[in-house]
N, C-alpha and C positions, 0 to 999 in steps of 0.2 A: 433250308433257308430260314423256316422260324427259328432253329433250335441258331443259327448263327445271328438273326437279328436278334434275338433274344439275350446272346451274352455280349453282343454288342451294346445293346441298349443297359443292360447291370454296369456295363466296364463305361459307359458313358453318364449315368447315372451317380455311380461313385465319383469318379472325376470331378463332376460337377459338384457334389455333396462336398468334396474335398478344399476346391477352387474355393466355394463358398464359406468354410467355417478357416480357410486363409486368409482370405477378406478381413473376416469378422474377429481374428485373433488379432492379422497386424492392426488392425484400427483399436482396439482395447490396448495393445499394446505400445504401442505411441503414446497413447495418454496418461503413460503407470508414473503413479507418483510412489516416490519412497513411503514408508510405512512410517508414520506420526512417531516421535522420538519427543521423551518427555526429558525435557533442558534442565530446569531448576529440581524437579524431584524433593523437594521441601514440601514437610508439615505444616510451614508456614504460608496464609495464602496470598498468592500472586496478584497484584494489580494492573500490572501495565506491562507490555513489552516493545521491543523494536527491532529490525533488523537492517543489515545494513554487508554490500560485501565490498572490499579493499580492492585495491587494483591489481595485489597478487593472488587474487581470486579466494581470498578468505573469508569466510562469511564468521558477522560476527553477530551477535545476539545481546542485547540486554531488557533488563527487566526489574522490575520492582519490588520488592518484599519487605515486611518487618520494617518500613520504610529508609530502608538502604537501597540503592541501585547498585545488581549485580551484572557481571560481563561473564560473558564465553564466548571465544572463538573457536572454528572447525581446522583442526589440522589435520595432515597425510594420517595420522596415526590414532584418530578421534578426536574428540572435544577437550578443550582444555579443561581444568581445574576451574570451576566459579572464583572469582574475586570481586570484593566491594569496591564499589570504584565510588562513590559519596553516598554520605544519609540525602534522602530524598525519595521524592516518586514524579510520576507521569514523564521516564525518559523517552528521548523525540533522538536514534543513530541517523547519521548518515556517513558518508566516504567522499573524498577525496581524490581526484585523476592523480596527484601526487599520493598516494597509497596513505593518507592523513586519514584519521578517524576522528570523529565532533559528533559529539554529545551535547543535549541541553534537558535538563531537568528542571520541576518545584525543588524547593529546599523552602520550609519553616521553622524560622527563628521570631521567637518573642510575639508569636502572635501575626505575623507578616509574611506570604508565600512570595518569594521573588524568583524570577528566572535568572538560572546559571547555567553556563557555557565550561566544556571541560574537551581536551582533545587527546588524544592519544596516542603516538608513532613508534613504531614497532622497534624494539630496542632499548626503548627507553619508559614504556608504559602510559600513566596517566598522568596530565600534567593537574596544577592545582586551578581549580572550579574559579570564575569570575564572574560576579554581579550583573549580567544585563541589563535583567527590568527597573533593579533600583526603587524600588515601589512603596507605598506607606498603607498599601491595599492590598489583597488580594491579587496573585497573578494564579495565571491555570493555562492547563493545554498547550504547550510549545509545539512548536512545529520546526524546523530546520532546515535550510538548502545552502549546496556549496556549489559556487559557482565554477566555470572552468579557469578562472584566472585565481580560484582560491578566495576570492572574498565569500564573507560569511551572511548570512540573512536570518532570523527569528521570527517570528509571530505568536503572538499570544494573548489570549486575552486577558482583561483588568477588571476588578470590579471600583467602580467608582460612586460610591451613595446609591441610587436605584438603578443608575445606569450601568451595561455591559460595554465594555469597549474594548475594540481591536488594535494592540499596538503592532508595531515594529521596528527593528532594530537591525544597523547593517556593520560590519568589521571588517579591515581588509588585513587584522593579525589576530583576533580573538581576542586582545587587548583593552585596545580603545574601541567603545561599540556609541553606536548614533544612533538615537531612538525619539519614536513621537510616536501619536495616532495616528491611524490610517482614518481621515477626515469623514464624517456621516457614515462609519463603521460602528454598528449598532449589534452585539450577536456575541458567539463564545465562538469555541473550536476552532479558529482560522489555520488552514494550510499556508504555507508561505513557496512560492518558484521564482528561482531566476533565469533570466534569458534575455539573450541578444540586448542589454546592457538596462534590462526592463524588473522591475518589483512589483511581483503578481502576489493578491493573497487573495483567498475564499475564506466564505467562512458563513453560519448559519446565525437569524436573527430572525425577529418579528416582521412581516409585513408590513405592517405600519404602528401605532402607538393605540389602535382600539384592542388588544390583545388578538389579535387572527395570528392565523399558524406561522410557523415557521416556513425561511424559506433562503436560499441557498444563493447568496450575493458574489461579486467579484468584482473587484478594484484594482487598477496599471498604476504603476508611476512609472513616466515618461516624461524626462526633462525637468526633473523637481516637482511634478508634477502630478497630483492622484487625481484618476477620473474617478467621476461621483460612483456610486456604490449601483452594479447593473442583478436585476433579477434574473439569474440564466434559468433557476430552474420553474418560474413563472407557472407556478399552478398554487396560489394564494388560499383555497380553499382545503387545502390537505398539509402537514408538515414534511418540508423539504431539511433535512440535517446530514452532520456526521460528512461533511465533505472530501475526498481527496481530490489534488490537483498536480499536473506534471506539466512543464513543459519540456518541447522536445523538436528539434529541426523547424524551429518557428512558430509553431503553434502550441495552445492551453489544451490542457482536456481539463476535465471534470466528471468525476462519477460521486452520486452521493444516494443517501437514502432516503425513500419516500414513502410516506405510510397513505397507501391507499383503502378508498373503503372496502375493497377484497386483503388486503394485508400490508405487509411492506414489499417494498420492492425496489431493484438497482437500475438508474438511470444515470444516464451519458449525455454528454454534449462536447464539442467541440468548436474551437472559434477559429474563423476564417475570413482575415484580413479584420478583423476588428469587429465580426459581427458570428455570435454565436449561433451554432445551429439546434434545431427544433429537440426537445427532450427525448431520449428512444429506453424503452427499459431493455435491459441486457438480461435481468436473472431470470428463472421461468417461472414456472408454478409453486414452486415452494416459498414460503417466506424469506424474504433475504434481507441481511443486515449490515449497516456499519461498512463499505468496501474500501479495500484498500486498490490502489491505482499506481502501475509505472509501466515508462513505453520505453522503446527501444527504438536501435537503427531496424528492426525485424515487425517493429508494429508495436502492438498497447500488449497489455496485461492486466487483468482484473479480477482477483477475490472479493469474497464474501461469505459470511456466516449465517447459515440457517438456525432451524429449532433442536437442529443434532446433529450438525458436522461443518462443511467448508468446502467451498465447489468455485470452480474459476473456468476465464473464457478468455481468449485473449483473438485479436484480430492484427492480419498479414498489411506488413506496409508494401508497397504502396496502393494496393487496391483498396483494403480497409475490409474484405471480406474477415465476417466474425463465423469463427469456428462454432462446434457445439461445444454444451458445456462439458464440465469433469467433473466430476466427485475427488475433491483431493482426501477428504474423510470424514469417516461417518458413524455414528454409536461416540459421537461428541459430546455428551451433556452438558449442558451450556455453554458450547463454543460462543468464544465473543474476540472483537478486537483484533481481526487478524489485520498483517502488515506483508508487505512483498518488500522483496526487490530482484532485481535481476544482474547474473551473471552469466551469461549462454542462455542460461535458464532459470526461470524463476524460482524463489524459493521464499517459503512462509512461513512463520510463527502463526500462532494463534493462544489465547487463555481457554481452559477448560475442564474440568469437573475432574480431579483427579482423588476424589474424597469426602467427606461429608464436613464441607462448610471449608473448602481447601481446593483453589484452584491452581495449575501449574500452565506455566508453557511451553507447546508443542512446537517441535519443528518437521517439514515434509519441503523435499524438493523433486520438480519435476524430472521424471527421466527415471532409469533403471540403476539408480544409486543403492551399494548395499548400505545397509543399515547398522550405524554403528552407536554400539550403547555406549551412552556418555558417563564420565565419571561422577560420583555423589559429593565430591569431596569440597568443600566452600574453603577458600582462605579469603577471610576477612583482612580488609589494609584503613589504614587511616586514611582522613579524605580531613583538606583544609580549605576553608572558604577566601578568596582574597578579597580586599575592600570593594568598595560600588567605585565604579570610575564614573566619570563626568557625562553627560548624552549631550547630545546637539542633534540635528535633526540632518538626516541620509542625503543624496543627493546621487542621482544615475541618469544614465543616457538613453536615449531610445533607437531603433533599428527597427524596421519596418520586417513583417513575417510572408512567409512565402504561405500556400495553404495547401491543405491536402482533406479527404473529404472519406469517412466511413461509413461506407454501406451494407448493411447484412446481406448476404445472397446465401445460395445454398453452397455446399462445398465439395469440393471436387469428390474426397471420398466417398462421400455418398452418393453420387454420380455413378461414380466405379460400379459400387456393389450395385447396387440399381442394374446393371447394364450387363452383371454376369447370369442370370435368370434365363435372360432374349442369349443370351450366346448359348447357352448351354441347351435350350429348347433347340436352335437350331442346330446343335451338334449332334442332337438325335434326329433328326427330320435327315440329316444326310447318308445318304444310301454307303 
């Protein structure tokens, strides 16, 4: 009887040993991101990047160099050839439900950075760049959204004598664009969302006029109409910056960075029915930077950049349970500036240390994607500026938001594994 509880107890011991590191594989393995793929591959160092994927599920990628903006897109057969799509830098991609791609970039000329608008439709390429901002100042930091009826939005900020100011700008051809400030919009970096016939921007600024920190504002227009400028990320005594915002099935998010007296770190809020909820930080222990943000019908999605790589969380609609986090990658030296978007599954860019004083842009998508080395090969094209057209000031409708509410809880997998321990104890206690 011992010598048969005894290889009962080994044959029940391994099983379990077995059960357990199954656990532990499918859970590491659900969260494998493709292996970091270096886009641009130039000597020359990278500034800025973007991403952005088409409604044939192409992702496309661009970024800044030598101050030209270059493009690539992902085909069945790898990456395409780099091409210059205009001089300029800080480009802001997005897509299209009609398979459209829109681009907005700086361009300076003569002393004066203005924002331009460029789009792109497959077949035909890149069409010629148009004047948004129109400015006699300084512009900076575009931001970009395409609505589902196709009209277009910008944000960006101006410099005007001491003051920072937030414009915007709306188009429903790329054409003729409608522009003004976003009223008691004091700050740089503005994101820009559309929804439900509504003109969301964020964007970071002073507290108030005695210099105290930064701090992460948000402003509707509804009915021609802009509400004053609201503090969502409401902690005055630390700086609140570097904001992203989406909206999605009626509500805003916002994730943005905060430098706390432990470090930096990534906070979220969301707004419900008109009324933002309380600040939650999402990153952990490690210092986190700069996030980039987008949801889906499946829930949110959220990156960020550490002191050495790139790690993301995303939480299930509609309960809003937040998963743990991921290492998307890591031995990054100076990752900065990563951006998402999503197609099934999310996928990132980020800038990052490819050399000594020569940063390049990475790309990793979630899931078991092989890895396909891209080509080094750049065809440069000519890029022509068209004149500034006329501005007038936007005008949209508003639609009232349904809401929905995210709560961290624990998650199921880890429930799982937790619970094979107690089964397995008891499968040796059985006679």
């Amino acid at each position: 009887m011992t010598g048969s509880f005894g290889l009962r107890l080994l044959a029940a011991v391994t099983v379990c040993l077995a059960v357990l590191a199954a656990g532990v594989w499918a859970l590491s393995a659900s969260v494998q991101w493709s292996v970091p793929v270096n886009l641009s591959e130039s000597e020359v160092f990278t500034e800025d990047a973007s991403i952005a994927a088409d409604s044939q599920g192409r992702m496309h990628v661009v970024w800044s160099e030598g101050a030209r903006i270059v493009h690539r897109y992902r085909l069945e057969e790898g990456w395409s050839a780099p091409v210059t799509v205009a001089t300029g830098f800080a480009p802001a991609l997005a897509a299209g439900s009609d398979g459209q791609l829109h681009l907005v970039f700086v361009n300076r000329f003569a002393d004066v950075d203005d924002v331009y608008y460029v789009s792109w439709q497959d077949g035909s390429g890149w069409e010629l760049p148009v004047n948004v901002s129109d400015g006699v100042e300084r512009s900076s930091s575009p931001s970009l959204a395409i609505a589902s009826d196709g009209s277009r939005a910008v944000a960006w900020g101006s410099r005007s004598g001491n003051l920072d100011l937030i414009y915007v700008a709306v188009s429903d051809d790329g054409v003729q664009w409608a522009s003004g400030p976003v009223p008691h919009a004091f700050g740089v970096r503005p994101k820009v969302a559309i929804g439900d016939g509504d003109l969301m921007v964020a964007w970071h600024g002073p507290y108030d006029t005695q210099g105290s920190a930064a701090e992460v504002f948000f402003s509707r227009k509804s009915n021609h109409q802009w509400t004053l400028p609201l503090d969502v990320s409401a902690s005055p005594e630390v700086d609140s910056m570097l904001a992203s915002l989406m909206f999605e099935a009626g509500q805003a998010f916002l994730a943005w960075q905060e430098d706390l007296l432990s470090g930096s770190a990534v906070f979220t809020s969301v707004e419900d029915a008109g009324v933002w909820s309380l600040p939650h930080q999402r990153s952990g222990e490690e210092e986190a930077y700069a996030p980039a943000l987008v949801v889906g019908s499946d829930g949110g999605h959220l990156a960020w950049t550490t002191d050495s790589g790139v790690q993301y969380v995303r939480w299930e609609a509609p309960s809003g349970v937040w998963q743990p986090i991921e290492e998307v990658a890591t031995e990054q030296a100076g990752a900065r500036d990563v951006r998402i978007t999503l197609d099934g599954s999310p996928s990132l860019v980020w800038l990052a240390e490819a050399g000594i004083n020569n940063d390049d842009v990475y790309y990793s998508t979630r899931g078991a994607e092989p890895t396909v080395t891209p080509s080094a090969t750049a065809i440069p094209t000519a890029s022509q500026t068209a004149p500034p057209v006329a501005s007038a000031t936007p005008t949209l409708t508003r639609t009232l938001m349904p809401t929905l509410t995210c709560t961290p809880t624990a998650t199921l997998q880890h429930q799982s594994l937790l619970l094979l321990p107690i089964i397995c104890a008891a499968s040796l206690l059985t006679p």
